[in-house]
N, C-alpha and C positions, 0 to 999 in steps of 0.2 A: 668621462668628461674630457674634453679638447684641451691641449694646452700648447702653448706660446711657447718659443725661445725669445727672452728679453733683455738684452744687454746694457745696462745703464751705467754708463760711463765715467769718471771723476774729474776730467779736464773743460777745462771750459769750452773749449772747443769741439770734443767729442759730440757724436750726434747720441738720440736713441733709437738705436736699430730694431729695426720689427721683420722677426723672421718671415712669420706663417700668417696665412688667415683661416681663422678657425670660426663656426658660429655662433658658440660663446665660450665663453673661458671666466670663470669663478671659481676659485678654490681655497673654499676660507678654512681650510683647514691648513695650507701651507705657511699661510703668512700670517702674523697677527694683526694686521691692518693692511686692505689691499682696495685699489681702485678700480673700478671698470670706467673707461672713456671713451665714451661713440664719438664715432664719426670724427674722426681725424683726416679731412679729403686728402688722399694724395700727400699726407705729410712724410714721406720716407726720410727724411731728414732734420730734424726741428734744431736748428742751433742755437746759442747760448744768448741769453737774454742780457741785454747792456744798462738795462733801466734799474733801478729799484723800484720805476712805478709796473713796470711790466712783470720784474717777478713778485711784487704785492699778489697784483692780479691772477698771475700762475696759481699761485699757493691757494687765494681765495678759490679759483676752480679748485684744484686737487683737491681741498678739504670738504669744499659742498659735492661735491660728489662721491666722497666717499662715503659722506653721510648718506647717500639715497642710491647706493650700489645693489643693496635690496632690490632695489624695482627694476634692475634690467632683466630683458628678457632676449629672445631670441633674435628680435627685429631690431637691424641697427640702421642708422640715420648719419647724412653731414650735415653740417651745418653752412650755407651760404648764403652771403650779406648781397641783402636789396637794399633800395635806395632808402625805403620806406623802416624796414625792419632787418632784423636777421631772422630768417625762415629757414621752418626744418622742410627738406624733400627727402621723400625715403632713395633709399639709393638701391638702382636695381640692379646694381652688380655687385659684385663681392665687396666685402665691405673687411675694415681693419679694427682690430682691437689692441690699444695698450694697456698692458698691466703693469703698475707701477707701485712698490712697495713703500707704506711709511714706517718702516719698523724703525728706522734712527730718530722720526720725530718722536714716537713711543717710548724710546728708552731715553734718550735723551730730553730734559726740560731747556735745556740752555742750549740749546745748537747754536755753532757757530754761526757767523751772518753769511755766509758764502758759501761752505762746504756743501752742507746738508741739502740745502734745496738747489743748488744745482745736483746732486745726486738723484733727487727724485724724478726733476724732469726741467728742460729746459727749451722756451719757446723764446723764439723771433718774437718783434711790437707786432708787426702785424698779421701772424698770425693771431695772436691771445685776442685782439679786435676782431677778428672774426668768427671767435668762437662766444657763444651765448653760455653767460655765466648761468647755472639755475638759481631761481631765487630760494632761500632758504624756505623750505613747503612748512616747517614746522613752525616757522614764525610770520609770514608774508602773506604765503599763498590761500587767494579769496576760495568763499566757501562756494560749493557749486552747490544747485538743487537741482534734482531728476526729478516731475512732476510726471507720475505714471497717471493716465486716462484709462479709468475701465467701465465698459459694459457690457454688461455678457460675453465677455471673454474670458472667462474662467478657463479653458483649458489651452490660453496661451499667457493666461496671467502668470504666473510662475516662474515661466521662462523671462518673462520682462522685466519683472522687479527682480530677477536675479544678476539681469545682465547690469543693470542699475547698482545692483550693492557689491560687483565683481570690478568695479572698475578699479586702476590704477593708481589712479590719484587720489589721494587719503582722506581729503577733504571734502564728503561727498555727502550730503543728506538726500532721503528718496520718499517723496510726498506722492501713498497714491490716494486717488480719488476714486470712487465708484459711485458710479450714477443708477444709484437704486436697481441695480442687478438681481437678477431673479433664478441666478443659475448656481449659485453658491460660492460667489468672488468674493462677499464678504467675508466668509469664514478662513479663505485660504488667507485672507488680506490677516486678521486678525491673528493667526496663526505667528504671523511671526515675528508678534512682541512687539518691542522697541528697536527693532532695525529698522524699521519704518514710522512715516506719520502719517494714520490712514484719515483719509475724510471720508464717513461715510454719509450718503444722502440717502435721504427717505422717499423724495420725488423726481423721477427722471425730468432731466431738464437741458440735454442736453450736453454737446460735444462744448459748446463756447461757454456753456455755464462751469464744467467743470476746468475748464482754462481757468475762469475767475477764482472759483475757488481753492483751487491747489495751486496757484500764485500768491494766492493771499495767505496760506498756510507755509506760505516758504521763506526763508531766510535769507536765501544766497543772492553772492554779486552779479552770479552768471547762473542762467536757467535757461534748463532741456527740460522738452514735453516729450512726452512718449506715449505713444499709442499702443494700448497693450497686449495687441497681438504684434508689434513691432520688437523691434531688441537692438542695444547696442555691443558694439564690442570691447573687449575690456579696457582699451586704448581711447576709447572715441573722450572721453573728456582729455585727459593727458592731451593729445591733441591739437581739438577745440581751443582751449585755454590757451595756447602759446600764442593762439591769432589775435585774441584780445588786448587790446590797448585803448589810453585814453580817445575818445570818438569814434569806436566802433560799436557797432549796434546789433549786429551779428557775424555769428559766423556759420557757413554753410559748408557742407560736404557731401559727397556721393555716399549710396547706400548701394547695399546689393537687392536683386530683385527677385526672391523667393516664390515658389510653387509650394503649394500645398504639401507637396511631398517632405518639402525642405533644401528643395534642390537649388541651386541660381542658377537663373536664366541669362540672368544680363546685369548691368550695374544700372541704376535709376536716378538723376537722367540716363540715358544713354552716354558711353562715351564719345559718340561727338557731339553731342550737344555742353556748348561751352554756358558754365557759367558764368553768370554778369556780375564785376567786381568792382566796390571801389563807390562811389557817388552814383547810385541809381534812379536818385532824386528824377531829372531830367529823364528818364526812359517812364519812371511812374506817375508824371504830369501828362508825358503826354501820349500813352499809349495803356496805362493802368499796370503796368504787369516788368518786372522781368526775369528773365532766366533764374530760376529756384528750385526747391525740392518741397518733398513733403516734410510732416510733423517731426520725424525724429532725424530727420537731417538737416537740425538746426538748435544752434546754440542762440541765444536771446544776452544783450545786459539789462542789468535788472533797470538801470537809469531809462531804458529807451520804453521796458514795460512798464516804468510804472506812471509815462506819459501819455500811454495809451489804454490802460487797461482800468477800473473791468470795459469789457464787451458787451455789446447791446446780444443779448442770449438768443431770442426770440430769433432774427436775423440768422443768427449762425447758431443755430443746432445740430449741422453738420459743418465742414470745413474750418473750423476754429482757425485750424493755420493758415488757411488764406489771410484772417482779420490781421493777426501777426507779422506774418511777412509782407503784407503790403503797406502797414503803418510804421511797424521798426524804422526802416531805412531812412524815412525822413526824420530822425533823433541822430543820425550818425550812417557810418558809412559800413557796409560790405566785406567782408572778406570770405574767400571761396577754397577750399581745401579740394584736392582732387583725390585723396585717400578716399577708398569706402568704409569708413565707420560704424555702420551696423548693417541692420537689415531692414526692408521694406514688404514683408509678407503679403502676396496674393491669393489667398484663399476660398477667394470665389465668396465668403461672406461678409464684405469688410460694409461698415456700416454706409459708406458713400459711392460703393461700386453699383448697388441695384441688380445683381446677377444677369443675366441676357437681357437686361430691359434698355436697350440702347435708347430708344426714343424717351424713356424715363432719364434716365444719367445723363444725356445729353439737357435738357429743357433744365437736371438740376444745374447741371455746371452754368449755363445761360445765365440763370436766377442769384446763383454764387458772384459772379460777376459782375450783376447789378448791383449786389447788397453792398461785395469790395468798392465799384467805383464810388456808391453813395457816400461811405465813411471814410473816402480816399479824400472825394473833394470836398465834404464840411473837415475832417482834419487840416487838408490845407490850407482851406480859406483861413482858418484861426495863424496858420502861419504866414497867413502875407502870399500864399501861393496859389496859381492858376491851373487846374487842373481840365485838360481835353473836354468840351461838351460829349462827344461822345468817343473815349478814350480806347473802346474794343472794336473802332472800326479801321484801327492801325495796329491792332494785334492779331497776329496770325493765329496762334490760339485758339483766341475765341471767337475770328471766325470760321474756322474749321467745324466749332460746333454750330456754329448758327448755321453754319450752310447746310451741316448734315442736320438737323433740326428743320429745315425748310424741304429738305428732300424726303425724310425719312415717315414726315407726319406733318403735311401743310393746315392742316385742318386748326389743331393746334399751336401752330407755333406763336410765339410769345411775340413778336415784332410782325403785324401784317402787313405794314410799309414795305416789307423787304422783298425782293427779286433773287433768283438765282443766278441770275447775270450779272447784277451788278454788285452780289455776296464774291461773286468767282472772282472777277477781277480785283475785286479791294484786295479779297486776297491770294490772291498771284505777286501784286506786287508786293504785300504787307510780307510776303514772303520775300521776296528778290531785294527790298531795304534796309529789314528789320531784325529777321531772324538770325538767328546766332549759330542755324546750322552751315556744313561746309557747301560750296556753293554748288557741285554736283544734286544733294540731296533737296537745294534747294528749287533746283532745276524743277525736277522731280515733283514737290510739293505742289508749284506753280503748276506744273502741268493738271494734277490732281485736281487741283480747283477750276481749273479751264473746264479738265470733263464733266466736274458738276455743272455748270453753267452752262453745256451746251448739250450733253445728253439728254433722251426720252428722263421722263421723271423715276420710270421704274426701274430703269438701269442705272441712272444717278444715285438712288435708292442705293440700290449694290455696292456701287464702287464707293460708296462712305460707310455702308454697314463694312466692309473688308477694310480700309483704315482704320476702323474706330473698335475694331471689336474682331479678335483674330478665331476665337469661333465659330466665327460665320464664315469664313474663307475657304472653299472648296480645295483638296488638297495638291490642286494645278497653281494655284493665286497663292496659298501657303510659301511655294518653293519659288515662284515669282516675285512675292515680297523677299524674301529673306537674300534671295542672288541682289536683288535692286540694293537690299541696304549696305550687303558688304561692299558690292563696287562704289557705292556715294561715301560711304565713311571718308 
């Protein structure tokens, strides 16, 4: 185990001096009461506090935190104040830790008013304002719920509800649902007592059905779906929760983007694809959509589900999370985490992928999009809000799919009003005004939709099956995508 040199001084002016950085240091066998305190930015020097309201304050940190010393782990964090909040960012460089002993508050009941806790530690006003007190987790802090989603995925179920009952924060209930699986998920579910609340169902009904009801079997203030060949990681609520405050409706984060093997590929979005934070209202009137993640990379409050929810099932028996993430937002506002919190598994069987069937997955995404705009704009209308008559012809998105739908299988396509020339241009631009990527990539994109709109229909064909579906890519177009994306990032 790593350990510190920690000089804690008796004068008032004395700083406390921190040798070493180490990447962690606990040792509770040294001291009869001791602290771990992340993320001190840059405080090499902390001098002597002149308030009694400031060392209140002091003492209130050192003592909540000693209480929940327990829970550190390797990954340390500062703390720096936004306008809006104080937000943790992990720090990706070496990082400090002080240890700080309370053995004189232990032995002593009566410490003097001065001595003792300038002994322990002594902070400047403003820094103690810019550190985030923790609220006491055992009296305070809301109850979360992890609502696991299963069907037929018994052989990643396991992993999912473990990553759910593994997390950090104490206060965690884990609701899974199985939608009349036929593979043996019930029994695993079953297996494991009362660490769980399972819902079992007798008739499959659906992705959106079991939204309803493993939200209705849940308790907590703040609620995570989870898809059960998905996973989080042991941090992702710990997190989540800090971003929560009165009028926010959710909070989102990156995921990694796993192979079947288990490997990651990439983080999902991409990392340059920015998410959209803050009051999204205005991008979801008037274009239906913006910058988001899938199912498990999304914290929900329970105030903003229980304005929207249940869900018309019928409608969404796949994409449940579209319904979510596109009605949240107008309850409340956004917040966006750039950590990767779990995992997003590609396995080539996921219930909304369709395996090689691009012309399939594409007309469903199409159809997704209609069912979103419909419950976008009766929601708003109930709020006084005017939502785009046709909101997907200013999202790049969704024209991507409609053009490759128009290219890929004209015969069928769901909109026969539409042209390839005038899908390209909408979105060419829909790209160069709207999109959230860097403006290289976005160059790039616009060109993409030009070539559908001007090429032969059966080489058009090609150059959307190779964006849409990396499969299909000849292994000259593999090495040509992949050079295009690192020079645009």
């Amino acid at each position: 185990m790593g350990r510190c040199s920690v000089e804690l001084c008796n004068t008032e002016t004395s700083p406390l001096l921190i040798e070493h950085k180490v990447p962690v240091l606990l040792d509770v066998g040294a001291l009869p009461l001791q602290v771990l305190i992340l993320g001190f930015p840059l405080m090499r020097s902390i001098k002597a506090a002149q308030t009694d309201k400031a060392e209140f304050i002091r003492d209130n940190l050192l003592c909540r935190m000693a209480r929940h010393a327990s829970h550190a782990t390797t990954k340390h964090f500062c703390w720096r104040k936004t306008r809006r909040q104080r937000k943790m960012s992990e720090s990706a460089v070496s990082f400090e830790v002080v240890l700080a002993s309370l053995r004189s508050r232990g032995q002593d009941k009566n410490p003097g008013p001065q001595r003792n806790r300038r002994e322990l530690c002594t902070l400047r006003r403003t820094d103690v304002e810019n550190i985030l007190i923790f609220q006491d987790l055992d009296m305070t802090a809301p109850l979360v719920s992890i609502v696991v989603n299963n069907y037929n995925y018994g052989r990643f179920l396991s992993r999912s509800i473990g990553s759910a009952l593994a997390q950090t924060y104490p206060h965690v209930e884990v609701v899974v649902v199985d939608d009349a699986s036929t593979d043996g998920s019930q029994d695993i579910i079953l297996a494991l007592g009362q660490k769980v609340t399972p819902v079992l169902k007798v008739l499959n009904a659906g992705h959106g059905a079991a939204f309803n009801s493993g939200f209705a079997a849940s308790s907590g203030e703040i609620v995570f779906f989870l898809d059960a060949d998905d996973y989080l990681y042991p941090r992702a609520v710990e997190f989540a929760i800090r971003e929560f405050a009165p009028g926010v409706a959710k909070v989102q984060y990156r995921l990694d983007l796993i192979d079947a093997a288990g490997r990651i590929m990439d983080s999902f979005p991409p990392p340059e694809v920015q998410f959209d934070d803050g009051d999204v209202i205005p991008l979801l009137l008037s274009m239906g959509r913006y910058e988001g993640t899938v199912t498990a990379g999304n914290a929900f409050s329970r105030r903003a589900l229980d304005a929207i929810l249940p869900m018309p099932e019928e409608q969404f028996r796949q994409g449940a999370d579209g319904y979510v993430c596109t009605l949240a937002p107008l309850f409340g506002s956004v917040r966006s985490l750039e950590h990767r919190l779990g995992a997003y598994v590609q396995h080539g069987e996921n219930h909304s992928y369709f395996g090689n069937e691009l012309q399939k997955r594409v007309r469903w995404r199409l159809a997704h999009d209609a069912a979103r705009h419909a419950v976008l704009s009766a929601k708003a209308a109930e709020l006084g809000l005017h939502v785009h008559p046709e909101p997907g012809l200013c999202d790049p998105f969704h024209l991507e799919n409609r053009i490759a739908s128009l290219c890929l299988d004209p015969a069928n396509h769901p909109m026969p009003a539409d042209s390839r020339l005038s899908l390209a241009l909408r979105g060419a631009w829909a790209v160069v005004r709207r999109s959230r990527l860097p403006k290289r990539r976005r160059a790039v994109l616009a060109a993409w939709f030009l070539c559908l709109g001007m090429l032969p229909r059966s080489a058009a064909a090609n150059v959307a099956a190779w964006r849409l579906e990396r499969a299909s890519r000849p292994p000259g177009v593999g090495r040509l995508v992949r050079r295009i994306r690192a020079a645009t990032r």
